[in-house]
C-alpha positions in Angstrom: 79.4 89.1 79.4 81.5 88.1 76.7 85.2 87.2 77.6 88.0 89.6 79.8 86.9 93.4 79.9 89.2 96.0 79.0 88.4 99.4 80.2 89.1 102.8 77.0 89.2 106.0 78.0 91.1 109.4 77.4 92.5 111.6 80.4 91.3 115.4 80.4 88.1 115.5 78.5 84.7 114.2 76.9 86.0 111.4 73.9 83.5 112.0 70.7 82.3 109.1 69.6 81.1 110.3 66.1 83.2 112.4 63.2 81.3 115.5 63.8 81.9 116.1 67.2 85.9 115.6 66.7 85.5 119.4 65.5 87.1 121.0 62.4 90.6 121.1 63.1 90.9 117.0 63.1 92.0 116.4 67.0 90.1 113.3 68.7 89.7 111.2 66.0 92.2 108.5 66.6 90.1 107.6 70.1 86.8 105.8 68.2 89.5 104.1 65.5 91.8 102.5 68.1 88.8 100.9 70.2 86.8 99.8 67.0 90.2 98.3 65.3 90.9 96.2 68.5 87.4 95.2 69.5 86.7 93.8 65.9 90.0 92.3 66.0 89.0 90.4 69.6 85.4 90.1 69.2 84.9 87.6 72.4 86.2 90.3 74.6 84.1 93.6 75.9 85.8 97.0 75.7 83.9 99.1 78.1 84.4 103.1 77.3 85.3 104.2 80.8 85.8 107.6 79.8 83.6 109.9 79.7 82.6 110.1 76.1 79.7 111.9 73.5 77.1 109.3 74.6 75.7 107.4 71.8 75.4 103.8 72.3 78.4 102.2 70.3 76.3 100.6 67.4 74.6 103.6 66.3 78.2 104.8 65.6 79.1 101.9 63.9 81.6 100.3 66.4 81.5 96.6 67.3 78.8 94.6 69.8 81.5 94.4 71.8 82.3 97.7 73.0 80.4 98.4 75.9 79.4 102.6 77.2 78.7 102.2 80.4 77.7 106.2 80.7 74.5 105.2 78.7 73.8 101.8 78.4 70.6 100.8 80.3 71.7 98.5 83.2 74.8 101.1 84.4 73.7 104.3 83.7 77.0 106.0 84.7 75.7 109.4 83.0 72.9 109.5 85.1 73.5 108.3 88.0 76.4 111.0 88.4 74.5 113.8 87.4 71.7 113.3 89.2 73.5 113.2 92.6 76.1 115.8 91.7 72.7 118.1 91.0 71.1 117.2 93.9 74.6 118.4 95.4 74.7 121.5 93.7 77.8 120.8 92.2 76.7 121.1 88.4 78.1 124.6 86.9 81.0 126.1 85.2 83.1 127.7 88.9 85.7 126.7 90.8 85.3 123.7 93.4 86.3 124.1 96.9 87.9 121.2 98.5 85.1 120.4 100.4 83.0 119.9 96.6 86.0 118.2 95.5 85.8 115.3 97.9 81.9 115.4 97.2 82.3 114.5 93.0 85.0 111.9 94.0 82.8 110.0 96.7 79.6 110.4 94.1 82.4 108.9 90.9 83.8 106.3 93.1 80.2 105.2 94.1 79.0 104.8 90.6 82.5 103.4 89.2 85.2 102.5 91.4 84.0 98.8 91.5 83.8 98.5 87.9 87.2 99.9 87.5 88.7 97.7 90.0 88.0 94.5 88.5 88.5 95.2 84.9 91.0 92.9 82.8 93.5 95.6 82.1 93.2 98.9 80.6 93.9 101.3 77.2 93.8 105.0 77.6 95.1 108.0 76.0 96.9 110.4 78.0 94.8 113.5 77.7 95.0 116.8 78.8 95.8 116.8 83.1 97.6 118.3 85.9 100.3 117.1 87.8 97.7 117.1 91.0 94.4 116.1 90.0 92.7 116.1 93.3 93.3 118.1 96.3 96.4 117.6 98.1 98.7 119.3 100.4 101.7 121.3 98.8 104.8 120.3 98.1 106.6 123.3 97.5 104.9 126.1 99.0 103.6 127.4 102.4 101.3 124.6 103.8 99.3 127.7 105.4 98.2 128.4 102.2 95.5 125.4 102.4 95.0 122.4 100.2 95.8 122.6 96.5 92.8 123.0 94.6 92.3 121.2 90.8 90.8 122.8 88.2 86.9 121.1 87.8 87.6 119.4 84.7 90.3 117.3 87.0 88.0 116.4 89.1 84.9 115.5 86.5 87.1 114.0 84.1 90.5 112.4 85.3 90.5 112.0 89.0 88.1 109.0 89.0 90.3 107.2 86.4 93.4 107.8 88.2 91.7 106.3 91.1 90.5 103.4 89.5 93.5 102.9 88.1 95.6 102.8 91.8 93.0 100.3 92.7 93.1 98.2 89.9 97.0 98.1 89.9 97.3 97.7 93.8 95.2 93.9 93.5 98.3 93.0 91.3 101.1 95.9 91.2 103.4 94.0 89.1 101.3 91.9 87.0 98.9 94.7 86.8 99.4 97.7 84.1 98.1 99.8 81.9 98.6 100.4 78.3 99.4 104.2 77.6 98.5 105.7 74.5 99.8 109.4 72.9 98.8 111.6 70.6 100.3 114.7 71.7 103.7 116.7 72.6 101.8 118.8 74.7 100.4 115.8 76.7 103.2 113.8 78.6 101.7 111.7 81.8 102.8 113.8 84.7 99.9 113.0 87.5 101.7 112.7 91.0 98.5 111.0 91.8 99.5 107.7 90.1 100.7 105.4 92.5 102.8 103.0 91.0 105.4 104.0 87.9 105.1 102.4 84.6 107.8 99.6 83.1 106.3 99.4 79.4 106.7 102.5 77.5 104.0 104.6 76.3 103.2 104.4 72.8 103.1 107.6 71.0 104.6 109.2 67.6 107.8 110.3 68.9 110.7 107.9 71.0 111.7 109.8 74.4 111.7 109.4 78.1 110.5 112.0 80.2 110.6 112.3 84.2 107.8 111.1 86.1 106.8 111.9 90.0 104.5 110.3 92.5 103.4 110.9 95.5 104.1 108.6 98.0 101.1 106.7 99.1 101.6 103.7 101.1 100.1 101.2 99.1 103.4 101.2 96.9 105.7 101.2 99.7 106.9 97.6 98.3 107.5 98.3 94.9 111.2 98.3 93.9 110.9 100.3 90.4 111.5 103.2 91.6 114.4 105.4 90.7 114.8 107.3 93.2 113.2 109.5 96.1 113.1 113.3 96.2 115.7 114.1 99.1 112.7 115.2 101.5 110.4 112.5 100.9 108.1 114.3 99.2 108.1 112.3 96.1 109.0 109.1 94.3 110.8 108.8 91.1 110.2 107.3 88.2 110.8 107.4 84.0 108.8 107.1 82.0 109.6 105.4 78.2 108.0 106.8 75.1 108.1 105.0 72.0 107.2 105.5 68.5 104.2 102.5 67.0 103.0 104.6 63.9 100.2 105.6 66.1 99.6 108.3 63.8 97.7 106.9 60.8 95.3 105.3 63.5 92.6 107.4 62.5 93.3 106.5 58.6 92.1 102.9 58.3 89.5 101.9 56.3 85.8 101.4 58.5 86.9 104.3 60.9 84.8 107.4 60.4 87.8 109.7 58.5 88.9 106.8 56.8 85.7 106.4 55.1 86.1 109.9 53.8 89.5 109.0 52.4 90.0 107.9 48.5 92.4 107.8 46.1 93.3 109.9 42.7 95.2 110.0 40.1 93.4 113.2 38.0 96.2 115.2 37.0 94.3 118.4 36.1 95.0 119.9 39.2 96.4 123.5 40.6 100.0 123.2 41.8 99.7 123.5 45.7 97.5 124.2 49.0 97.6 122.8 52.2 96.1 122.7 56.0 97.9 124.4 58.6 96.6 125.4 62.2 98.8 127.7 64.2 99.2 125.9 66.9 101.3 127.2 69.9 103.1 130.6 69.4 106.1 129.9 71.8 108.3 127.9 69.8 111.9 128.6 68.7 111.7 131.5 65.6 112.3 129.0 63.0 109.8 126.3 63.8 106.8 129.2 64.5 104.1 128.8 61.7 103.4 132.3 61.0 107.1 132.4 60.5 107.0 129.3 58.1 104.0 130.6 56.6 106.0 134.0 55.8 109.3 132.3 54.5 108.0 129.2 52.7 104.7 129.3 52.0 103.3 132.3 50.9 106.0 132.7 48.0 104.0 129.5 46.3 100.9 131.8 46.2 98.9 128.6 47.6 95.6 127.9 45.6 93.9 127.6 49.2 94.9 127.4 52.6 93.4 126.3 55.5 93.1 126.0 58.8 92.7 127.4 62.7 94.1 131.3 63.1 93.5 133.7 65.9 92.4 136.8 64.9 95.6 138.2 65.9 97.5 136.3 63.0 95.1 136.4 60.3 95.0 140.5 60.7 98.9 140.3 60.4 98.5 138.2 57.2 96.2 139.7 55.7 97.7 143.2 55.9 101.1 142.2 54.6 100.0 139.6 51.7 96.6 141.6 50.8 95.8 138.4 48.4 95.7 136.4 50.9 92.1 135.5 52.4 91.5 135.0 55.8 92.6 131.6 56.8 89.6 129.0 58.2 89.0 125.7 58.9 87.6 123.7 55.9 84.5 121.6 57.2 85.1 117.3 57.0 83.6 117.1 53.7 85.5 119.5 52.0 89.2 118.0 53.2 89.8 115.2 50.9 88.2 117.3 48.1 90.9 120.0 48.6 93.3 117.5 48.4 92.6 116.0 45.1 92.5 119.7 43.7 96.3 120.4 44.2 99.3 118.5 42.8 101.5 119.5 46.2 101.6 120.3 49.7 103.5 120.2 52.7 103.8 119.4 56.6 104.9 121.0 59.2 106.6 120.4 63.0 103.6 119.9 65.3 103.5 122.7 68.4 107.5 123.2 67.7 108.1 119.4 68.5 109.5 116.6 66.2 107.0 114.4 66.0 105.2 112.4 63.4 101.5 113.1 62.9 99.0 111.9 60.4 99.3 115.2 58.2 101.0 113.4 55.5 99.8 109.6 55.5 96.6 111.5 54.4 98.6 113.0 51.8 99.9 109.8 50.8 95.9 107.8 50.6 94.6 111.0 48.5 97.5 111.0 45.9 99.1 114.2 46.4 102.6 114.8 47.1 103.4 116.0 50.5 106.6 117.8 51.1 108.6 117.4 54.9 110.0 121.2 55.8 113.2 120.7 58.4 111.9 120.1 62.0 109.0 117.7 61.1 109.4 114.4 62.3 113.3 114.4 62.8 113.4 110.7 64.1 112.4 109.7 60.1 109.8 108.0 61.6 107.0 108.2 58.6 109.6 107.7 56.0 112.4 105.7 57.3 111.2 102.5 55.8 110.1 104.1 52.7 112.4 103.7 49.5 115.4 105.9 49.6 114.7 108.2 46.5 111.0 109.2 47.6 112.5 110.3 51.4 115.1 112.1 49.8 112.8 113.2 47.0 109.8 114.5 49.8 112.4 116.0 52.6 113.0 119.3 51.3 116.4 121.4 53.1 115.4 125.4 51.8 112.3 127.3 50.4 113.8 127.4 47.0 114.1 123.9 46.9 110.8 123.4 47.9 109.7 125.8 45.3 111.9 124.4 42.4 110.4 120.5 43.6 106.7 121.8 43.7 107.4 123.4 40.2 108.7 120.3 38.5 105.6 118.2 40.1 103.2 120.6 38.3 104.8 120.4 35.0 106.0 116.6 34.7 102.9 114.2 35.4 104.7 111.2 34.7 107.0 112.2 37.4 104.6 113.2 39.9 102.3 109.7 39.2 105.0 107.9 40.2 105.5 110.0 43.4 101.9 109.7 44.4 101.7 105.6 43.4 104.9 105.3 45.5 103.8 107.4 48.3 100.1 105.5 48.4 102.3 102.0 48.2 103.9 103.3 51.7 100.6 104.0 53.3 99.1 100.5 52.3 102.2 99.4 53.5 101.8 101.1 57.4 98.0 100.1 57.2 98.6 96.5 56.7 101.5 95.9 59.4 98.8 97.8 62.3 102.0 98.2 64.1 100.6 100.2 67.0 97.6 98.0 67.2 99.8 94.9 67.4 101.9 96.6 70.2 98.7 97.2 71.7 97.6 93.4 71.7 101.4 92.2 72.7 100.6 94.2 76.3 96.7 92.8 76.5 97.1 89.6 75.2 100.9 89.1 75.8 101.5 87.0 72.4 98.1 85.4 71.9 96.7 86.3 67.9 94.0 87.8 67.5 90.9 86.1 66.8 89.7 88.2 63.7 92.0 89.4 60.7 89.7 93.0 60.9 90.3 95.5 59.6 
């Protein structure tokens, strides 16, 4: 063992190590390029991937010596050890688990992990995809009759053991002891009752809120004061929880992660005028943030050269039948993305699942060299470009369709003045990589105020 150990995880599901297995639509990257930026940057510590993960051992993906998969790697075994007695068990399959079989994969997780978990150094994980109760429990506010709730399987396979690990590790030292949060994701917020202790340092996401937090009340945090308040009938403790913003977005860009790499920079001006990338992410959103209703009132009328991205079928027969030229939309595999880029003068971003938060959309915009336009409702804190120069925010933020259309028009016709977009927009990006705000934030909680050994990346 090198120095401290710092356990990495995600909440909710199966991290892929590799570019491939992040899927088309670009979600999961930012998990490998967090870890391999801070383990490079701290290369006499060991950052052990204790959640579950894709499986390859960490240097045939090209991360550090230093990060550590104890799922695979020879002398833990994680992987098999908890399959092999979950099989034996019978509790391998795809159904529901009583509460009985719940109790079964926590004893068989704890056995193989808990230790580890307990003793770690401190902790970085991304809140993920959870439930507010994540292992059985009694009800709060329905008919005790009724039985035990019951989680759903993925709860108990991949989040309960983390969350127990995590009481344990924060009980040795409650105060002293805490994790570092990470966020990706509106739809995410950490809600799990089954955390014991509440959280002083915010979580670092894309977006600056606070949101409510509850926990049940286990006894083991009877003495901590940090509470807010108590539910009226004991049956939970209050806490809030801080979000704020650290640029986490353009994570995933750096140079040496794997969509980095696919990342370069043009200047060709023989280009078509505009496409972009656009999943339709959730449906129930106010009228005027919905994507098939952007789609309809901005986008179409610039006849895009291509568009891409993830459509139900639903959608794309509605699209398809009003704007007959308009092929059915698709993701675009990995190594056609930057392509598509450099083949289009414009494009634009839009509010992520109705919320206001940044996302990476247009930093990648920005390292490609094409000009990416902000419709109303993305990113209304001004977080990507509030310490950009003044002309290019006001320039890229665009208040009606016809503006937008009149802008993308006098970007295809006037090179000089779209090179000097694209130069200043790539100037901001270089800018965001080389502060590594989030990554410093990061460090500040780990390290509190030590530098980092290494200048990587």
């Amino acid at each position: 063992m090198l120095g401290r150990r710092f356990g990495y995880g995600k909440l909710g599901r199966s991290m892929p190590l590799t570019l491939e297995k992040c899927g088309p639509t670009g979600g999961d990257v930012e998990m490998v390029a967090v870890v391999k930026t801070v383990a490079l940057r701290h290369p006499d510590d060991e950052f052990w991937l204790v959640g579950k993960n894709s499986g390859e051992h960490p240097s045939s993906v090209g991360l550090p010596r230093n990060v550590i998969n104890p799922w695979t790697h020879p002398e833990h075994r994680w992987k098999e050890r908890v399959d092999e007695a979950c099989r034996k068990a019978g509790l391998l399959g795809s159904g529901g688990l009583t509460v009985e079989q719940h109790h079964a994969v926590r004893d068989i997780h704890d056995d193989v992990t808990l230790e580890t978990l307990r003793y770690l150094d401190g902790y970085v994980l991304w809140s993920g995809q959870h439930a507010t109760s994540n292992e059985p429990a009694m009800p709060v506010r329905r008919d005790a009759s009724l039985g035990m709730i019951r989680p759903l399987r993925s709860s108990a396979f991949y989040v309960s053991y983390l969350l127990r690990g995590l009481n344990a590790w924060r009980t040795r030292d409650p105060w002293n002891h805490e994790e570092v949060w990470l966020n990706s994701d509106p739809r995410t917020v950490l809600k799990a009752w089954d955390l014991w202790y509440p959280n002083r340092y915010p979580t670092l996401t894309q977006y600056t809120f606070d949101s409510p937090r509850r926990h049940r009340p286990y006894g083991s945090a009877d003495g901590w004061n940090g509470w807010k308040s108590v539910e009226p009938d004991g049956s939970f403790r209050l806490s809030t929880l801080h979000n704020t913003y650290a640029r986490l977005e353009i994570n995933g860009l750096l140079p040496g992660t794997p969509f980095g790499d696919l990342l370069s920079y043009s200047e060709n001006i023989n280009r078509e005028h505009f496409g972009l990338f656009m999943n339709e992410a959730k449906r129930d959103v106010r009228p005027e943030l919905a994507r098939v209703n952007l789609l309809n009132e901005w986008i179409l009328r610039l006849k895009p050269s291509w568009l891409h991205g993830r459509w139900s079928e639903q959608s794309n027969a509605k699209l398809t039948e009003k704007y007959p030229w308009v092929r059915r939309i698709e993701p675009a595999p990995w190594s056609r993305y930057v392509p598509l880029l450099h083949s289009v003068r414009c494009t634009v971003t839009t509010p992520s699942s109705g919320s206001g938060w940044a996302t990476a959309k247009p930093w990648e915009a920005f390292a490609a060299g094409t000009v990416c336009f902000f419709l109303p409702g993305y990113d209304d804190q001004d977080s990507v470009l509030g310490d950009a120069p003044s002309w290019l925010r006001d320039w890229l933020r665009v208040g009606t369709p016809e503006t937008l259309r009149k802008r993308v028009q006098h970007m295809t016709n006037n090179s000089t003045d779209w090179l000097d977009v694209i130069r200043a927009q790539r100037a901001h990006f270089d800018h965001a990589v080389q502060e590594l705000r989030y990554v410093k934030m990061v460090e500040d909680r780990l390290y509190q105020g030590e530098a980092a050994t290494c200048d990587a990346p």
